[in-house]
C-alpha positions as CSV (number, residue, x, y, z in Angstrom):
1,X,31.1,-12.8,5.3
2,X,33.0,-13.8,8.5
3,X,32.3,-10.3,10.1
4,X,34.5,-11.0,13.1
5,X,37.0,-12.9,12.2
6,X,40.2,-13.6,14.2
7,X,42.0,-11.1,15.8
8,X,45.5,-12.5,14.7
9,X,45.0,-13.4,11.2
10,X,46.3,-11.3,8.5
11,X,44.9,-10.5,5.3
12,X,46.5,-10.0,1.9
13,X,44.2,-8.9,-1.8
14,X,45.1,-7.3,-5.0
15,X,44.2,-3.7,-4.9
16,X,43.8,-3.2,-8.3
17,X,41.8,-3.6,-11.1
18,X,41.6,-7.0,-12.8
19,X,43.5,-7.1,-16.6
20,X,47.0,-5.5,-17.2
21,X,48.2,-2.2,-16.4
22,X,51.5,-0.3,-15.7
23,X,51.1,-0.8,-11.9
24,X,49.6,-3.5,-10.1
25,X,49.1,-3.0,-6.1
26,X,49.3,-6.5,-3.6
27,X,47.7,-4.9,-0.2
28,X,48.8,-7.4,3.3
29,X,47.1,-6.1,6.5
30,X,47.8,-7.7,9.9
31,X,49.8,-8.6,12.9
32,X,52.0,-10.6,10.9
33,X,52.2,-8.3,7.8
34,X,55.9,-7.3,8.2
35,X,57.0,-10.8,8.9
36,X,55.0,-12.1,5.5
37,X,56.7,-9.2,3.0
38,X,60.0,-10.2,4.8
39,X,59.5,-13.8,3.6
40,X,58.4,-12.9,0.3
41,X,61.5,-11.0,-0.1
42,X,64.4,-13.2,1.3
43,X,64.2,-10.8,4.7
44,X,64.7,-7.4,2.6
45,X,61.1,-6.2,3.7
46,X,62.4,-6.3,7.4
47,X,65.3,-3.5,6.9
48,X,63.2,-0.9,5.5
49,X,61.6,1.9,7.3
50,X,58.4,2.8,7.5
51,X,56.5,5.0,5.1
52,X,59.7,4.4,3.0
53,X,59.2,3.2,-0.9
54,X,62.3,1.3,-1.6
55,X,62.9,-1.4,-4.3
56,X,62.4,-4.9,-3.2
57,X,62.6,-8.5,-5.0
58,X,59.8,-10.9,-4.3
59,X,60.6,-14.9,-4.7
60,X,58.9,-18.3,-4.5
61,X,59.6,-20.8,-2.4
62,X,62.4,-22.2,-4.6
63,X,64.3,-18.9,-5.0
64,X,62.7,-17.9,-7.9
65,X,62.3,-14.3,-8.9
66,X,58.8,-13.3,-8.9
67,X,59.1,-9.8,-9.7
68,X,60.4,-6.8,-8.9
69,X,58.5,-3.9,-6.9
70,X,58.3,-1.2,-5.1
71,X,57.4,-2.0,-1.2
72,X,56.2,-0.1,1.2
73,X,55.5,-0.4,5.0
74,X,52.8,1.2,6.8
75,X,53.3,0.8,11.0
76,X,49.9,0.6,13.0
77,X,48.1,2.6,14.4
78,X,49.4,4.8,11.0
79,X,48.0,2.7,8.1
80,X,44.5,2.5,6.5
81,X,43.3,0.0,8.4
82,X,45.1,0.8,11.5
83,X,47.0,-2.2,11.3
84,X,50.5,-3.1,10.2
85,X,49.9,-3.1,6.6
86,X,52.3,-3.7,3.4
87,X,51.9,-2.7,-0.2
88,X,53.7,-4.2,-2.9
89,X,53.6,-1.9,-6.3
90,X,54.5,-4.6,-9.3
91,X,54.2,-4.8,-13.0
92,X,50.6,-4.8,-13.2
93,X,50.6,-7.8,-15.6
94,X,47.7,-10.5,-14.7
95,X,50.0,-13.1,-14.0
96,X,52.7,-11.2,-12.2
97,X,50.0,-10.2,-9.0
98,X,48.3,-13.1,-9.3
99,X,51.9,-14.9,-8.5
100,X,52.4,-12.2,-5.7
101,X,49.5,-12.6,-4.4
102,X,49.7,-16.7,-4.2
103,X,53.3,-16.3,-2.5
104,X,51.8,-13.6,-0.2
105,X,48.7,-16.6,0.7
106,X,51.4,-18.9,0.7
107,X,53.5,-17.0,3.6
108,X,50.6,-17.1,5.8
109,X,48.0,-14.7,5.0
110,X,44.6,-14.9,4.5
111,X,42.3,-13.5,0.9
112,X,40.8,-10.5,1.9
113,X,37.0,-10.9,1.8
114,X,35.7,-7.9,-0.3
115,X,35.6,-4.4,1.9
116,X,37.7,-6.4,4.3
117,X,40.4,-3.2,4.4
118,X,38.1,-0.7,4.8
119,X,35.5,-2.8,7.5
120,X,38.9,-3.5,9.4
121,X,39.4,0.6,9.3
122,X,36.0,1.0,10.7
123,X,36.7,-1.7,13.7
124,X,40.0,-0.3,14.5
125,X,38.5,3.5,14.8
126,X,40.0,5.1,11.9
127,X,36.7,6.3,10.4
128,X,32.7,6.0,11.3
129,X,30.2,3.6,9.0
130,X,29.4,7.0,6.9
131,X,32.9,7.4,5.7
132,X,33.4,3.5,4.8
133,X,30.2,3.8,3.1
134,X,31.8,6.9,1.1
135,X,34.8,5.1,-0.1
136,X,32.9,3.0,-2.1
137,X,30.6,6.0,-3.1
138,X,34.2,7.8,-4.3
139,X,35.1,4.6,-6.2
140,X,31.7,4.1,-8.1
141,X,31.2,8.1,-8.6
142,X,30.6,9.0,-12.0
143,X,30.4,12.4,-12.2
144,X,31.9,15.6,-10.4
145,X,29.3,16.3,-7.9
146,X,28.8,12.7,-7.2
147,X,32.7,12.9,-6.4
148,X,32.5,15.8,-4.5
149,X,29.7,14.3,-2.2
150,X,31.6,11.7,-1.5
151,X,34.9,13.5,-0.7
152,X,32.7,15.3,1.9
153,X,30.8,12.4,3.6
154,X,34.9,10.3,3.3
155,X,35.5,13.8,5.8
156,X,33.0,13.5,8.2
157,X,30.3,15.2,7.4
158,X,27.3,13.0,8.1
159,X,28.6,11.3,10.7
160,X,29.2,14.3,12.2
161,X,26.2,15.9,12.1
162,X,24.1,12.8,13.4
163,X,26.2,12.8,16.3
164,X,25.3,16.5,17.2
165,X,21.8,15.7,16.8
166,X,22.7,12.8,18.7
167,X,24.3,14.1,21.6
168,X,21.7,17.3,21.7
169,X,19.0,14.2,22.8
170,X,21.2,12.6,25.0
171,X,21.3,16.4,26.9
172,X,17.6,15.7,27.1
173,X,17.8,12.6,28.1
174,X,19.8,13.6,31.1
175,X,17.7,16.1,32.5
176,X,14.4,13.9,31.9
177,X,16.1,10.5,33.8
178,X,17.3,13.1,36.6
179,X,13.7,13.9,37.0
180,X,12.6,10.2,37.0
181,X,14.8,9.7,39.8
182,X,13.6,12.3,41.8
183,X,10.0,11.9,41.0
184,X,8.9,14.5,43.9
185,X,10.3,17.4,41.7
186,X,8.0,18.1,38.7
187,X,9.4,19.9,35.6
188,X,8.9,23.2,36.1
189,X,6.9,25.3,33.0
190,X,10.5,27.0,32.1
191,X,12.1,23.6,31.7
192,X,9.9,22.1,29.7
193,X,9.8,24.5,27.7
194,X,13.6,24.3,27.3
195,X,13.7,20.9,26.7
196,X,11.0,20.4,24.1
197,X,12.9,23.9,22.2
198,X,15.6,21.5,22.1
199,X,14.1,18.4,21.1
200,X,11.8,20.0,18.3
201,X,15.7,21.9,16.7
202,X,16.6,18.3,16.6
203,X,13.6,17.2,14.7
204,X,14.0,20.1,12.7
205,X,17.6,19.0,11.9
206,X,16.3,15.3,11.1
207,X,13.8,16.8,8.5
208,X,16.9,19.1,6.7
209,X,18.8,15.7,6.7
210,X,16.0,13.1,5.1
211,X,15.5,16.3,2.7
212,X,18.6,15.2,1.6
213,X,18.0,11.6,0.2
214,X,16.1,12.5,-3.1
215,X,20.0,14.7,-3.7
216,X,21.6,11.8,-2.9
217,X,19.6,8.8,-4.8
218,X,20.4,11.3,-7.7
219,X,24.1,11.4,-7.4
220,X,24.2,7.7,-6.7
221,X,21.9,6.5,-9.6
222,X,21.6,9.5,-11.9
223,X,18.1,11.4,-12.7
224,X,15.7,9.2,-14.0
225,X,15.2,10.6,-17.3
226,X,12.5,8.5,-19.6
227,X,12.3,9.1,-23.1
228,X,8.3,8.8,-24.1
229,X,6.4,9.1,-27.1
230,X,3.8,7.5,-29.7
231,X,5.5,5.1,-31.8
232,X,7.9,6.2,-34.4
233,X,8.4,9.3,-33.1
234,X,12.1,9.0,-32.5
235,X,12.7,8.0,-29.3
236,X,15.5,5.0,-29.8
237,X,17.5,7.8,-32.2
238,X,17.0,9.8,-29.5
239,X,18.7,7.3,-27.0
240,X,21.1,6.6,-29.2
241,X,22.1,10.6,-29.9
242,X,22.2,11.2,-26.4
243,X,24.6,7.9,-25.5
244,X,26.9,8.7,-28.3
245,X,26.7,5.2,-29.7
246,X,24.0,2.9,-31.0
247,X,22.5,1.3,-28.7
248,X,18.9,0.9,-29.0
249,X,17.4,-0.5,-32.5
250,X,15.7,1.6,-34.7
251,X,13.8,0.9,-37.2
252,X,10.8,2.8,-39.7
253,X,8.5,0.2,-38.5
254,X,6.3,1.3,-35.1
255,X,6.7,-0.5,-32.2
256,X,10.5,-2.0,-32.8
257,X,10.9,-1.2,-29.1
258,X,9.1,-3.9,-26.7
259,X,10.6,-3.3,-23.7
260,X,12.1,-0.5,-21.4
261,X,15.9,0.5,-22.0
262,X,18.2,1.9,-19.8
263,X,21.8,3.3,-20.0
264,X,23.5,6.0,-18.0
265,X,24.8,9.4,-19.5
266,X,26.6,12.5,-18.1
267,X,24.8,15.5,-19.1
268,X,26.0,18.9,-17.6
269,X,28.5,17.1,-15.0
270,X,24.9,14.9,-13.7
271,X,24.4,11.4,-14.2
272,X,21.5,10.5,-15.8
273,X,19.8,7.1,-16.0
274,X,17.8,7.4,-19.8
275,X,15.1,5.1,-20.2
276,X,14.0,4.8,-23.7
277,X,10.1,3.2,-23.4
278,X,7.7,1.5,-26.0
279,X,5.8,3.8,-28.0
280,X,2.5,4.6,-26.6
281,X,-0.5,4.0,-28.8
282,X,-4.2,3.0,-27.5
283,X,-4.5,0.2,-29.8
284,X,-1.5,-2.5,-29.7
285,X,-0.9,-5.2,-31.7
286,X,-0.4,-7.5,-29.8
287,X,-0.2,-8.8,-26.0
288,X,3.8,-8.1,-26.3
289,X,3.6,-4.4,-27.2
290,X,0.7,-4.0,-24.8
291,X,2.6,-5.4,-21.9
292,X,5.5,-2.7,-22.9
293,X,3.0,0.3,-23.2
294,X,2.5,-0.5,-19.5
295,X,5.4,-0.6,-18.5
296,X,6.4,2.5,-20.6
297,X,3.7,3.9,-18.2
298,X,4.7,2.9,-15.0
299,X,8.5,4.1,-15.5
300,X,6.7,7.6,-16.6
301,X,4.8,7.6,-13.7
302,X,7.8,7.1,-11.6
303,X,10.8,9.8,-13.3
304,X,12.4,12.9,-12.3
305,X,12.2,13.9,-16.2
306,X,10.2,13.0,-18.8
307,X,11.7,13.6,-22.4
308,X,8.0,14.0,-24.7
309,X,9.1,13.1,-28.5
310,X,6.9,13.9,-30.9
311,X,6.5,13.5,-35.2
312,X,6.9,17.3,-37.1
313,X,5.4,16.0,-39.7
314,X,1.9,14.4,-37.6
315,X,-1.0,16.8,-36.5
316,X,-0.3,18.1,-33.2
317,X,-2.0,17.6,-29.9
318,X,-4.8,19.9,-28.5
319,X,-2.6,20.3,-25.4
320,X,0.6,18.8,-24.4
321,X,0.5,16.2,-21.9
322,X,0.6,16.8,-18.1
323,X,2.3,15.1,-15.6
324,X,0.6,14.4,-12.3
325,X,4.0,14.3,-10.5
326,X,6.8,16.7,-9.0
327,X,8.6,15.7,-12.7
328,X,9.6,18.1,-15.0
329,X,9.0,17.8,-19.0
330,X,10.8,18.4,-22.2
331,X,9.3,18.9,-25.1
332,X,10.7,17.9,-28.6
333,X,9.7,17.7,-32.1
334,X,11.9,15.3,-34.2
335,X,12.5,14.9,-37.7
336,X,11.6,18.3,-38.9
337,X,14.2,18.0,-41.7
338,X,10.7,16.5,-43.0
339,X,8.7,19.5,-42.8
340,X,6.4,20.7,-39.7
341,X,2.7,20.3,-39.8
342,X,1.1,23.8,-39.2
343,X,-0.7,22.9,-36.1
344,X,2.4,22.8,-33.9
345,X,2.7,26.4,-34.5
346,X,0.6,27.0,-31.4
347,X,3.1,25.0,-29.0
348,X,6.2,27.5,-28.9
349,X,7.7,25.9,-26.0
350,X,8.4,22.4,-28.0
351,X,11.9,22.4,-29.3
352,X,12.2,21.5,-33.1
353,X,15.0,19.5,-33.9
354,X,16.5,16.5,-36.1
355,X,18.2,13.6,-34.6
356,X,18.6,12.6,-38.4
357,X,20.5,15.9,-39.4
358,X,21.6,17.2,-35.9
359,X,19.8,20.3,-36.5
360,X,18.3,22.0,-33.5
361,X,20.2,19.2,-31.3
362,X,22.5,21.8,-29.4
363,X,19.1,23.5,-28.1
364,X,17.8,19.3,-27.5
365,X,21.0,19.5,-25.5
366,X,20.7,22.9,-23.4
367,X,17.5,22.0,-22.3
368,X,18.5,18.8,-20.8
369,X,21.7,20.5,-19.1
370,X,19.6,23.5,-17.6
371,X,16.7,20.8,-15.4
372,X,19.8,18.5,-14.9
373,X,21.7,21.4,-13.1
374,X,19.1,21.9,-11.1
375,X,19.8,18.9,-9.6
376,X,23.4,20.4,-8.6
377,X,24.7,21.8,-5.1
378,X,26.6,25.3,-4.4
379,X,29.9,23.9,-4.6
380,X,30.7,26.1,-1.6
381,X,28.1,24.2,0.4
382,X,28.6,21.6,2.5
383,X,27.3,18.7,0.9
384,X,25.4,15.8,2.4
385,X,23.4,13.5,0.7
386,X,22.1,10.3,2.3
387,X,21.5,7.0,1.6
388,X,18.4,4.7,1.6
389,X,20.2,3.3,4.8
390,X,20.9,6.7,6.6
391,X,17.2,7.5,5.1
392,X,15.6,4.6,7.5
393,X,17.8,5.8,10.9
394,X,16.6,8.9,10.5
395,X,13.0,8.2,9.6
396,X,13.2,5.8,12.6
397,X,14.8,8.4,14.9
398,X,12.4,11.1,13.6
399,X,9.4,8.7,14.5
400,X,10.4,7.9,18.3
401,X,11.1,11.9,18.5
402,X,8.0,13.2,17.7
403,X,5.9,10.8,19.7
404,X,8.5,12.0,23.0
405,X,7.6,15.8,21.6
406,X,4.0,15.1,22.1
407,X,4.2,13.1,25.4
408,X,6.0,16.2,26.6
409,X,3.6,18.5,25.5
410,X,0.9,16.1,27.1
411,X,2.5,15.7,30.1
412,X,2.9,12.1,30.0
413,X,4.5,10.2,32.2
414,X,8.3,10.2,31.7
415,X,9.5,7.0,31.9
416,X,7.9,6.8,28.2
417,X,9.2,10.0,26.5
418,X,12.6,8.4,28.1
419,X,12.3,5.0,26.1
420,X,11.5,7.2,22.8
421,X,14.3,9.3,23.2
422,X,16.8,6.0,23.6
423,X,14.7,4.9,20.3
424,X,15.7,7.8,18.5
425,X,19.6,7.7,19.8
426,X,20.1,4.2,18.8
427,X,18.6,4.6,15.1
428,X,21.1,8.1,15.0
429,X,23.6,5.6,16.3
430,X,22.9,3.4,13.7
431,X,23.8,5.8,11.0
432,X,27.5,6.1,12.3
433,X,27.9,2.6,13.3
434,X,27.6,3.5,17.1
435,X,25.8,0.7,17.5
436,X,25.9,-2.1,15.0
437,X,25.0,-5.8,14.1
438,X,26.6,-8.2,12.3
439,X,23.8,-8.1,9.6
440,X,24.2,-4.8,8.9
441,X,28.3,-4.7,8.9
442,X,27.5,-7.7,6.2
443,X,25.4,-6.1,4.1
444,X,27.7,-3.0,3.6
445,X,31.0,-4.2,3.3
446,X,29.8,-7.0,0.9
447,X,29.3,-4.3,-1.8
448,X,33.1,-3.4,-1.7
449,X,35.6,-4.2,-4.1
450,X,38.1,-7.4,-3.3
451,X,41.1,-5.2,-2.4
452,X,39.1,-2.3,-0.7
């Protein structure tokens, strides 16, 4: 992506879904937006006010009618992206904003690389890095808390709380550099005292904030759930149940399933990401299944829940298995529309049920809902949940501050607790889009939609 592109060129996308709809949206941001809706619409587009919907008529270049819409000018700095910007709403048939958006590229402007809009917002000071990063987190939410997070980060949140934190160490920094400059006058024992209080609340805010990241890898990407079990024990039907449709095989024979499977459900308002595994069994058939039993292992080893199925009808286990991670487990016993053996009498706490008849599945259900709420936030709270990216700014700027907390408490010399503290500034700065590369403006806004 041409990060920085020319300051005078104009842009122009569809901001709407591909296929047909009711409505279709053209977007034109620029300098010379106005003056490309006026020639798309014989000079109409130039007579109507601002932040005024009226009814305009777009034409090719021979006169033709292209279709009729409802247009709509935004005047910079009061738009989106800060820029003149016009939006034409069409029939949202494929052909009709493809043929808008041709006549719109054949006025002048330019296709809008995807997260153009929205990167041209950021650069124009209309919102930080954290709120462009939560327009596409409001677009790609799936559930209601993950909407609600991103609602709140789209407001400010984040951003504003790494600058606090920000600003608390460039206090610090102050008073340090003034006492680098007058190197005769030591820090006296009340001062330091002061400014290591403040420096360790501003660590302590760092921690509360990569605290965060598990919350927000979870909204993003759902709980991983994986579905484990001995072969045959249900776990597919389980899948399947859970989906609502049939998507994993199943089959009377043991070991149908090879390979992991994965699909996404909303259970209790949270996403979850179900992994149905291979059935574990110590002695597989063949190099294939093997191969799947491990990796059945490794994506147990590595999920927030683990669903155990078992076989009502086989003898049960002298204990029930144990996980060696912070996971939580669910017990079930399928298909006890067959019958139960009488050993699983002495495991209460697994839920009997029947992915065949449905029976016990409401309680299958309830289960799932109560661990996966506890997953969800006080919607009274302030929430923030961070990224992986926001996860290495802070981990970077938690780093430089506690070596400057220990120089301090060391009495080192403080020319070096001053380069930690810039370290820990610029990786908070980071976060916001303070300061900023190339690289990393490419990297986000290349996940946007075209349009966005």
């Amino acid at each position: 992506m041409n990060l920085f592109h020319s300051a005078g060129e104009t842009i122009a996308a569809i901001a709407t879904a591909p296929g047909s709809a009711a409505v279709g949206l053209l977007r034109i941001s620029g300098p010379d937006a106005l003056a490309i809706a006026a020639s798309m619409t014989h000079g109409r587009a130039a007579k109507i006010s601002a932040r005024v919907a009226s009814l305009c008529h777009v034409y090719d270049h021979e006169g033709e009618l292209i279709d009729e819409t409802l247009f709509t000018f935004f005047q910079a700095p009061r738009s989106y992206t800060g820029e003149n910007t016009c939006e034409f709403a069409g029939h949202g048939g494929s052909l009709v904003m493809s043929r808008l958006l041709q006549r719109a590229l054949a006025c002048g402007a330019r296709l809008a690389e995807p997260g153009e809009f929205t990167r041209q917002a950021f650069l124009n000071g209309k919102l930080d890095l954290t709120q462009a990063e939560a327009v596409m987190d409001l677009i790609s939410a799936r559930t209601e808390q993950a909407m609600r997070a991103a609602h709140q980060q789209r407001q400010g949140h984040l951003g504003q709380k790494t600058e606090s934190l920000r600003n608390e160490i460039l206090e610090t920094l102050a008073h340090i550099e003034a006492y680098i400059d007058f190197p005769d006058e030591d820090i006296s024992p009340d001062v330091g005292r002061a400014l290591l209080s403040r420096l360790q609340k501003v660590n302590h805010g760092l921690i509360s904030l990569l605290a965060t990241a598990g919350r927000g890898r979870i909204l993003r990407d759902g709980i991983r759930t994986v579905i484990s079990g001995a072969p045959n024990t249900g776990k597919s039907s389980l899948l399947n149940r859970l989906l609502g449709f049939d998507r994993a095989i199943v089959s009377d024979l043991a070991g149908t399933t090879r390979d992991t499977l994965e699909e996404a459900a909303n259970i209790g308002g949270v996403l979850l990401r179900l992994i149905d595994t291979a059935g574990m069994r110590d002695q597989p058939a063949d190099a294939i299944e093997a191969e799947g039993i491990r990796r059945s292992s490794v994506e147990r080893d590595q999920a927030d829940l683990v669903i155990n199925v078992f076989d009502a009808t086989s003898i049960a286990p002298a204990e029930l298995p144990e996980s060696e991670q912070a996971q939580q487990q669910i017990f079930l016993l399928n298909k006890v529309d067959l019958g139960i053996h009488p050993s699983w009498q002495k495991h209460a706490e697994v839920i009997r049920f029947s992915c065949l008849t449905d029976e016990g599945f409401s309680e299958v259900e309830a289960a799932i809902r109560q661990i996966a709420q506890t997953h969800a936030f006080d919607s009274g709270a302030s929430i923030i949940a961070i990224n992986a990216r926001h996860q290495d700014c802070l981990q970077r700027a938690h780093a430089a501050l506690d070596h400057a907390i220990a120089m301090l408490e060391e009495n080192a010399d403080l020319a070096l607790v001053s380069i930690e503290l810039r370290e820990a500034m610029e990786a908070l700065g980071e976060i916001a889009g303070k300061i900023d590369t190339e690289d990393l403006l490419g990297v986000i806004f290349s996940r946007f939609c075209i349009g966005k």
